[in-house]
N, C-alpha and C positions, 0 to 999 in steps of 0.2 A: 444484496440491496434490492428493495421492492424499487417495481416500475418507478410509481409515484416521486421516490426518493432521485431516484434514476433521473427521470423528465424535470426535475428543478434542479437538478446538478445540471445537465444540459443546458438546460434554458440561462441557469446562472452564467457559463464559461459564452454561452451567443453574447449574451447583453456585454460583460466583458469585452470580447475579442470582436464583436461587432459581425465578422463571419468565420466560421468554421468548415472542414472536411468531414465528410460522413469517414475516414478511416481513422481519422484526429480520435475524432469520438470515438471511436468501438475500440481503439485500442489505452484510450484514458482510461473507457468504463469496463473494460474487459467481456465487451459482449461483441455477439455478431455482426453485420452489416448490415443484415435483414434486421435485427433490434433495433439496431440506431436508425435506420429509415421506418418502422414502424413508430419511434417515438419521436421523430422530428414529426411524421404525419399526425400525432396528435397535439403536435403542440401548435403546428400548421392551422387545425383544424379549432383550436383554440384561439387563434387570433394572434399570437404570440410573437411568430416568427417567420419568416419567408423561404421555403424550398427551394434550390436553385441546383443545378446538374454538381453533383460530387458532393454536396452540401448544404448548407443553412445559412441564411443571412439576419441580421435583425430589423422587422420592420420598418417602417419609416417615420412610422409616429410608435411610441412606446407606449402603446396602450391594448387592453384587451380590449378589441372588440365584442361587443352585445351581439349575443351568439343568436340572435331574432328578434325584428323590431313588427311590432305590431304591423300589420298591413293594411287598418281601417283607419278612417279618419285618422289623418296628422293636428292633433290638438296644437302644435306648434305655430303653426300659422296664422291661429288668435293670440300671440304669443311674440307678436316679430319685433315689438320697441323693446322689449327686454332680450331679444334676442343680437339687440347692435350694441357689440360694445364696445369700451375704449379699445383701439386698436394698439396693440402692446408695442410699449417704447422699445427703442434697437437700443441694448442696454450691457455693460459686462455683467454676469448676475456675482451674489457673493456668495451667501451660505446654502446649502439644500436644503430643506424642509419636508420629510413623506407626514401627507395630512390622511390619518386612516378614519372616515367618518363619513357623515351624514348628506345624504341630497334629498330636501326634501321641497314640493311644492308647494308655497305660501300662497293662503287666497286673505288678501287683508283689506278691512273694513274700513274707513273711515268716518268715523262719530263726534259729534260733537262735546259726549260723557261717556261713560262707561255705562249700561243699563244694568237695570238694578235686577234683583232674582221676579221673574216674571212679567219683566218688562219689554216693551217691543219699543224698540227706538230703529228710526231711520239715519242711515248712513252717507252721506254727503259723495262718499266715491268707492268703488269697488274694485278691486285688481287683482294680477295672479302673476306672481314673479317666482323665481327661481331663489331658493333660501337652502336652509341644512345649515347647524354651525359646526359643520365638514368642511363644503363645499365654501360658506362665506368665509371663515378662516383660511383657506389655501387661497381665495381668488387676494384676499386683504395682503396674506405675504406674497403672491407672485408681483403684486400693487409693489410692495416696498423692494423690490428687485431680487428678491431670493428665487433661486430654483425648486421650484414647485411639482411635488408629484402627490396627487389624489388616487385615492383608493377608496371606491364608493360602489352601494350596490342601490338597484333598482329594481322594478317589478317587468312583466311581460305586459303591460297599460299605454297607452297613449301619448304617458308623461316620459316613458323611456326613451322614446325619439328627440323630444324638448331636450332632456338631462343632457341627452349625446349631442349635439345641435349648438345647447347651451353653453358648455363646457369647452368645446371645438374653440367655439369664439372669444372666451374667457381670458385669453394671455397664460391661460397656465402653461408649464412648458410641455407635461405631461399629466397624462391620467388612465387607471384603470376602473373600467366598468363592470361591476360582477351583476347575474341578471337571476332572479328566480321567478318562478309561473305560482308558488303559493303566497308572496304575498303582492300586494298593488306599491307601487312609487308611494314614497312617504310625501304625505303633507300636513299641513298646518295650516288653524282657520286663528285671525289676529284681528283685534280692535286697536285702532292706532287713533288714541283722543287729539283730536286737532289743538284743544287749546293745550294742555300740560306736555301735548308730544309724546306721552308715557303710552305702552302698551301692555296689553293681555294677550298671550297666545295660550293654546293648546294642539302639539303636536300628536298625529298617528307615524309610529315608527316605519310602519309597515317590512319592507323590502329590508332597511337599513337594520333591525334586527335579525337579521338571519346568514349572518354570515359564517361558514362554516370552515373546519380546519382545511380543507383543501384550498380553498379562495385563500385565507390566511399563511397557508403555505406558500402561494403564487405571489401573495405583496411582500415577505421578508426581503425578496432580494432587492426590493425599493427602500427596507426601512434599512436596510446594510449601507445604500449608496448616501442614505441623507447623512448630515450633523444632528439634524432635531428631529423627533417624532414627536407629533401633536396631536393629544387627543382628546374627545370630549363625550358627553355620556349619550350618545342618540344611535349609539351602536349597543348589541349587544356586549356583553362585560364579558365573555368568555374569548371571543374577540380581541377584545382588548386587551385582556391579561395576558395573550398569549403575544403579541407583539411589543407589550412593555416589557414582558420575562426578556423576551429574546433580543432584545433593543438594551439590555440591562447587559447579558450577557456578554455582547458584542460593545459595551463602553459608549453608547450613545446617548444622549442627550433625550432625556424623555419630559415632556410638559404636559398634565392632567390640565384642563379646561371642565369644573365641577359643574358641567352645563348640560341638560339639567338635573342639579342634586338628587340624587339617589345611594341610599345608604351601600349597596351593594359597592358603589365606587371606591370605599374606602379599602375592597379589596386591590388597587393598582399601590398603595402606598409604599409599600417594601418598594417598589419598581419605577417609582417616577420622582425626577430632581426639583421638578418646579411646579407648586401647584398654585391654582389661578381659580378666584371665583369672586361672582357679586356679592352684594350686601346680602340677600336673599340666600343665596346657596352659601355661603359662610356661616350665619345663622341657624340655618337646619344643621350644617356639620358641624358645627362647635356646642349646638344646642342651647343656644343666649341667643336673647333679642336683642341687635346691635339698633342704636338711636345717635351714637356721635362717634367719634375716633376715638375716645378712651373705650366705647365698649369692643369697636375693631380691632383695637390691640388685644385687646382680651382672645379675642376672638384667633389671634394671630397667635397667641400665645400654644392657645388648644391644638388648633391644625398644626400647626411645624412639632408640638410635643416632643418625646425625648429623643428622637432621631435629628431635631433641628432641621427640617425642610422649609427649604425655600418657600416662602407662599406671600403671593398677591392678593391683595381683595377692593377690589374698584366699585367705589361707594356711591358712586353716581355722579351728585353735584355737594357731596364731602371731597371728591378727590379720590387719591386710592392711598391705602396706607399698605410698605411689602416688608418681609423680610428676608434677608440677603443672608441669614444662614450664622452672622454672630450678631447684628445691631436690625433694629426695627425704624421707618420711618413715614412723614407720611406726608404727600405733595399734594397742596391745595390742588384745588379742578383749572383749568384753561381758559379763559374767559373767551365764550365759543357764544352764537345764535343757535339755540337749540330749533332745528328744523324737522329732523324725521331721527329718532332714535331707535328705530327698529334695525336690527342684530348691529347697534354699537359695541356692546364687548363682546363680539363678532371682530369686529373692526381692530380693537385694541389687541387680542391674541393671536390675530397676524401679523402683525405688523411686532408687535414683542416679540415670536419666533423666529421671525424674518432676523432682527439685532441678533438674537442669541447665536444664531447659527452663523453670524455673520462674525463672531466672537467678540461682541459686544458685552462691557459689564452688566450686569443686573440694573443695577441706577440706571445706564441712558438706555438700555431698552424699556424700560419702565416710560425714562420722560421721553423718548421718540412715540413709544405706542400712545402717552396720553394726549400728545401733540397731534397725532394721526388723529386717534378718536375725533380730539374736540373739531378736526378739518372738517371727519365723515357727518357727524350731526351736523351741519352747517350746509349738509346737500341732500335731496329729494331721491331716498330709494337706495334699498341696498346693493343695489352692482356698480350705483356712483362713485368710485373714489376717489379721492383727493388728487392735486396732484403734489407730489414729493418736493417742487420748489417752493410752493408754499407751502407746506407741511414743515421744512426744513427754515425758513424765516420767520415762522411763529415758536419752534423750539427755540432759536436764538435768542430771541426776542425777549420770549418767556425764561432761560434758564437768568437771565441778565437779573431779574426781579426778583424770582421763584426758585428756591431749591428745595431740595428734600430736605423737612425737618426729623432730624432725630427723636424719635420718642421713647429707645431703650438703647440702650448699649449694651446690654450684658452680652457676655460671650454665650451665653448659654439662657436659656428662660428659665426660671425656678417659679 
């Protein structure tokens, strides 16, 4: 057995058994005492787990610690109204959730249009918040009571202090931080049009592409504890493949989030049960231009193809039209005030995995996550969220009127 293989078998039976015997270990793994105290010392040194006289304990928060944080300027501290968050409800949680994705820093615009190609328009308010549709997906289901564990990497920048800071405060129940010195903290520059509420972004992946097979080794035994792994595309895909193979293998609940579309993604298809996208990345992956719900279904038809996968497509202010694997449908929008729609289905594929993991049918995680949505647009800023008693009396409300209508039944799409 190499080291490496060695120190995640270890690491695995700590997290397990919460504390262990250095002789426990040398005689499970059939190595010496001196072995097992040199690989508790790197998993020590790793963040991982706590040394203690005879043996190893499991730290106190389950997370890796960022193995160096910058020591100039703390950019954090321009930074503190998005750094105070809801303080997390005392709650029983229900399903797990490991979210392996993105943290990236958002600096968004506020304009009155869009400006046109060589146009200079003035912006009405400037900000810099904490985003990643990693990071907003895990905070959206720790929101709907799931137990939440992140798996996110960052740069050796300024913004890795914020990330760690951020996420502290977040209500997630856990997180691991991977950290590299070649690329910077990811972010993204967004125009959020005041009147239509619609936005444009363009994100830099930075940090969040580089995650490599040994970090991905260290998050399997989060994606073993979850029910659902969620994933979405601001990671590199080698990445990804490699925890959807092994999240396949081990019979867990895998949900793609086509966000944002890239052909290469259709390499996770063999490997993921539920797949989820907007109007926009539905479009690129079915390669039609959808305009109403008859071209969604179309569109629904292409993505699930002859394996018959699950797939969502949330159309904005059409509604979302899903299918459930034999029948198609599709539920008008939520009569919401659109106020701030920046990472809304953000908002929806939390709060969806949050249901599924919770062993929720496909239907009501559908109509709880559209219920959630239409709450989150109706509040100022993406770390706003709802709260679940009203979230929960507007699905009522609404299923009473609104259901899902059928628009195929076949057991199969021909």
């Amino acid at each position: 057995m190499f080291s490496e293989e060695r120190r995640q078998g270890i690491y695995s039976v700590i997290r397990e058994q919460k504390k262990i015997k250095v002789t426990q270990l040398a005689e499970k793994f059939s190595v010496t005492l001196e072995t097992i105290r040199s690989d508790l010392k790197y998993l020590e040194s790793e963040g991982l787990i706590q040394r203690c006289h005879g043996g190893a304990i499991l730290g106190q928060q389950e997370i890796k610690k960022l193995s160096k944080f910058s020591n100039n300027f703390d950019i954090s501290c321009l930074l503190h109204d998005f750094l105070v968050m809801q303080k997390p409800q005392k709650r029983a949680m229900m399903g797990k959730v490991c979210v392996l994705g993105s943290f990236v820093v958002d600096i968004i615009a506020n304009v009155e249009s869009f400006p046109h190609v060589g146009e200079l328009v003035y912006s009405t308010n400037n900000s810099l918040s904490p985003g990643g549709k990693g990071t907003n997906q895990a905070i959206a289901a720790a929101c709907c009571l799931a137990k939440v564990h992140l798996l996110t990497k960052v740069g050796e920048d300024h913004f890795s202090k914020y990330a760690y800071k951020y996420l502290q405060a977040s209500g997630i129940e856990s997180f691991t931080i991977f950290q590299t010195d070649t690329e910077p903290t990811g972010s993204s520059i967004s125009y959020l049009a005041n009147e239509t509420h619609n936005n444009i972004t363009a994100t830099y992946l930075g940090a969040n592409s580089t995650f490599g097979e040994q970090e991905i080794g260290l998050s399997l035994p989060y994606v073993a504890e979850a029910d659902v792994l969620l994933l979405q595309g601001e990671i590199n895909i080698e990445a990804s493949l490699r925890a959807a193979q092994f999240a396949t293998e081990i019979k867990k609940m895998v949900i793609l989030n086509v966000a944002p579309y890239h052909v290469s993604l259709k390499a996770l298809y063999p490997y993921v049960d539920i797949i989820t996208l907007n109007i926009h990345q539905a479009s690129n992956w079915a390669d039609i231009p959808i305009n109403d719900v008859k071209d969604a279904h179309q569109a629904l038809k292409i993505i699930s193809a002859t394996e018959n996968k699950k797939v969502i497509i949330h159309l904005d202010q059409l509604g979302v039209v899903y299918h459930d694997g034999s029948s198609s449908f599709h539920l008008p929008p939520m009569p919401c005030l659109r106020v701030d729609t920046m990472a809304a289905t953000d908002a929806f594929n939390g709060a969806f995995a949050s249901k599924i993991a919770e062993g929720c049918t496909l239907h009501d995680s559908v109509q709880f996550a559209n219920a959630f949505l239409s709450a989150f647009i109706e509040k100022k800023g993406v770390t706003s969220m709802p709260d679940l008693t009203q979230v929960q009396a507007r699905l009522t409300s609404y299923v009473k009127h609104a259901r899902p209508q059928v628009i195929c039944n076949e057991k199969r799409f021909i």
